[in-house]
C-alpha positions in Angstrom: -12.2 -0.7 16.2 -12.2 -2.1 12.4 -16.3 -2.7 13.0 -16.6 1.3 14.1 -13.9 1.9 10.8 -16.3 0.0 8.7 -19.5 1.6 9.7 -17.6 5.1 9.3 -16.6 4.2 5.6 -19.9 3.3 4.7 -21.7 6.0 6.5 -19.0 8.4 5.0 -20.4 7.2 1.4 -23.7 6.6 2.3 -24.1 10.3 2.4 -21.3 12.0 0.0 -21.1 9.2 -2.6 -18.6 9.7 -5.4 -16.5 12.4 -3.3 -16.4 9.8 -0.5 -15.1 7.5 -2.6 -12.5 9.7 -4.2 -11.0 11.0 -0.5 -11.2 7.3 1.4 -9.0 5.7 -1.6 -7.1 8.8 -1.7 -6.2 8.5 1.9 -5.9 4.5 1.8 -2.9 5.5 -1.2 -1.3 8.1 1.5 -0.5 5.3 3.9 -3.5 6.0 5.8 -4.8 2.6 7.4 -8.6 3.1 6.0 -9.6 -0.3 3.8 -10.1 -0.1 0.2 -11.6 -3.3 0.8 -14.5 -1.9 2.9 -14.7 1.4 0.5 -15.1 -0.4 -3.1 -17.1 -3.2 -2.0 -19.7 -1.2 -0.9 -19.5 1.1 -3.7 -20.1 -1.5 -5.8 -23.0 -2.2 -3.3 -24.4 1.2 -4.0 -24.3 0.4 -7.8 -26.1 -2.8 -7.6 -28.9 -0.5 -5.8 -29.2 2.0 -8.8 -26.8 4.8 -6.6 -24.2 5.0 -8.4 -22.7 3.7 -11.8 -19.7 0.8 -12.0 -17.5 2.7 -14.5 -17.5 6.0 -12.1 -16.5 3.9 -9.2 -13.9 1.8 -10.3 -12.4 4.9 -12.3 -12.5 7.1 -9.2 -11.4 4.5 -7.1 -8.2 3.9 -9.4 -7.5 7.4 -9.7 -7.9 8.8 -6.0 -5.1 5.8 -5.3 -2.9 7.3 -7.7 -3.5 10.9 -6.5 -2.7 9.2 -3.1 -0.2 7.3 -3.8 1.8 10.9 -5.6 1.4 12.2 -2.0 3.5 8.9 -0.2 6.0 9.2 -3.1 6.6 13.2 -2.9 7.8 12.2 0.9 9.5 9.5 0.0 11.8 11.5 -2.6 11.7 14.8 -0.5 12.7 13.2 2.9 12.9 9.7 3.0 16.6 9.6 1.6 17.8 11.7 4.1 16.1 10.8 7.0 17.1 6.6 5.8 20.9 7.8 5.3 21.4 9.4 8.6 19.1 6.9 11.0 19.1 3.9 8.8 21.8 2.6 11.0 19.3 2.2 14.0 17.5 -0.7 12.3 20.6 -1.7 10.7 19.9 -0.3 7.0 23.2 0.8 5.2 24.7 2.6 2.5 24.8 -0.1 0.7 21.0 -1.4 1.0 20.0 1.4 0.2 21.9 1.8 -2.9 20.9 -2.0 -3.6 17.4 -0.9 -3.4 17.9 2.5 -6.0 19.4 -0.5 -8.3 16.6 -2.9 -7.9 13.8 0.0 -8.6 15.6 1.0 -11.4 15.7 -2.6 -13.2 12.5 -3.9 -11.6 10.5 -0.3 -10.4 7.7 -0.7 -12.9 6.9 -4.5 -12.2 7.7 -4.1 -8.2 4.9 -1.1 -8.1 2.2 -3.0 -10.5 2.7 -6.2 -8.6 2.3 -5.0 -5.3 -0.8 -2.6 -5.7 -2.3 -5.9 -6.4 -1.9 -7.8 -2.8 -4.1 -6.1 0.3 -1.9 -4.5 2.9 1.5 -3.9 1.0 0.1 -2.1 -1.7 -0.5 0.9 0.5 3.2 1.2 1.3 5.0 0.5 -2.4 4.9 4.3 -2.5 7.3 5.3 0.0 10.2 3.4 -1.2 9.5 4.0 -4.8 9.8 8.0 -3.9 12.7 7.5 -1.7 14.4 5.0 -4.7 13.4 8.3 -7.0 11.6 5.9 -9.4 10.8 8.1 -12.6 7.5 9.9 -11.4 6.2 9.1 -15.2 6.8 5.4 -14.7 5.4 5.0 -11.5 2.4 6.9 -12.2 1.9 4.4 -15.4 1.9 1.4 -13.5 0.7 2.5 -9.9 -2.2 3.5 -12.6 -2.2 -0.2 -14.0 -2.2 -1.9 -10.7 -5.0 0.2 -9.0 -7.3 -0.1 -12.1 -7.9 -4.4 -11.8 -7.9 -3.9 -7.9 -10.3 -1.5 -7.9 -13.0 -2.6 -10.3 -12.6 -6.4 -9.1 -13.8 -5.2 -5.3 -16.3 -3.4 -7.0 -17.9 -5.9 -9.3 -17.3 -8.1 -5.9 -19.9 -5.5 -4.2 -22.3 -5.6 -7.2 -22.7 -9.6 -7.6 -23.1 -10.0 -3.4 -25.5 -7.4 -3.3 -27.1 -7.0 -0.1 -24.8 -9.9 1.0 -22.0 -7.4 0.7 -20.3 -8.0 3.8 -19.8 -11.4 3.5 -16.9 -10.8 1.5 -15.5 -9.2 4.4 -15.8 -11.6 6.4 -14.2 -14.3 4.3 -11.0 -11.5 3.1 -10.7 -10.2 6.7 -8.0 -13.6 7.3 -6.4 -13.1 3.8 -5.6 -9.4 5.0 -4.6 -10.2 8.3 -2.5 -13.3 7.5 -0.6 -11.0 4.3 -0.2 -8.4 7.6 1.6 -10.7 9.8 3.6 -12.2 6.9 4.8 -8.8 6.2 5.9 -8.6 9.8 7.3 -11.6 9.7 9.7 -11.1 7.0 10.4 -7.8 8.2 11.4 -8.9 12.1 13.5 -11.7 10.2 15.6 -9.0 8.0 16.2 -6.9 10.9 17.1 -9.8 13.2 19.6 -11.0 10.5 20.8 -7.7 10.0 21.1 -7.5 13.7 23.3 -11.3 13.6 25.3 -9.8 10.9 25.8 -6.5 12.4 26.8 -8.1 15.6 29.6 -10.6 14.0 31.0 -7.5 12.2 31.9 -5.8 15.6 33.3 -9.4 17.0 35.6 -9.7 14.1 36.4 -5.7 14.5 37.2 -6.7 18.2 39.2 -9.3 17.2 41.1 -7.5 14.5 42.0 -4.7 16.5 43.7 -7.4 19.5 
């Protein structure tokens, strides 16, 4: 599956270039599972061949994820509030995590968003939250800008000095990827298991109380 998602990307910019470019880290931004790994690296793979020119492609790159990213945010602050607040409760997210996590993108929003659109995997998903936190749209356009920029020119610089070797780097970021993936699980399935403990000795003491 990732080897046919790989040949699409670069088959997809093979032929439309620039515009590929733009849509693929657009989409990547809008919490669609397509690599920006696989997109900028070859890009930059196109510009070591005389296709296309650095500057364009780590602009557009940065840029489509921000246009991306306004999309995961708008759906965030339209419907993720309500939709957290009334099913929350199903994996054990309350009133008061939810007002804990308003508070920490309020005091930490810009640093949270620049940090994570620099690590592989979560930076697709920073978004979300941000828009259901309603983080200033201003503030996280600024650094959602910042964080993309350094991301995207690095992969494509990466694509440039490898050359024809291109896809080595794949290889050798393919277990970074994967292993930031199954951390993120990890600390996920903990959180909701200790919600779940807590959640659990709450009704217990309830129980008991009520006796």
């Amino acid at each position: 599956m990732l080897e046919w998602l790989e040949h699409f990307i670069t088959d997809t910019i093979g032929a439309y270039g620039y515009f590929a470019i733009f849509v693929l880290m657009m989409l990547e931004s809008a919490l669609i599972p397509i690599p920006s790994e696989v997109t900028m690296v070859f890009g930059g793979f196109l510009v070591a061949r005389g296709e296309l020119d650095f500057i364009a492609v780590g602009t557009l790159g940065a840029v489509a994820n921000v246009v991306g990213s306004w999309l995961a945010y708008y759906v965030g602050r339209v419907g993720g509030r309500p939709l957290a607040e009334r099913w929350g409760r199903y994996i054990f997210l309350r009133q008061k995590e939810l007002d804990r996590a308003d508070k920490w993108f309020e005091e930490r929003g810009e640093l949270t968003v620049f940090v994570t659109r620099l690590l592989p995997v979560i930076r697709t998903f920073i978004s979300f939250p941000a828009g259901v936190s309603r983080m200033p749209f201003g503030r996280f356009t600024l650094y959602t800008f910042l964080g993309c920029l350094p991301w995207s020119f690095a992969l494509t610089w990466a694509g440039v000095l490898l050359g024809e070797n291109w896809e080595v780097f794949l290889r050798h970021s393919r277990p970074v990827v994967i292993g930031v993936g199954v951390a993120t699980f990890a600390v996920i399935a903990w959180w909701l298991w200790r919600r779940a403990s807590a959640r659990k000795r709450e009704r217990a003491e309830e129980d008991e109380l009520s006796r």
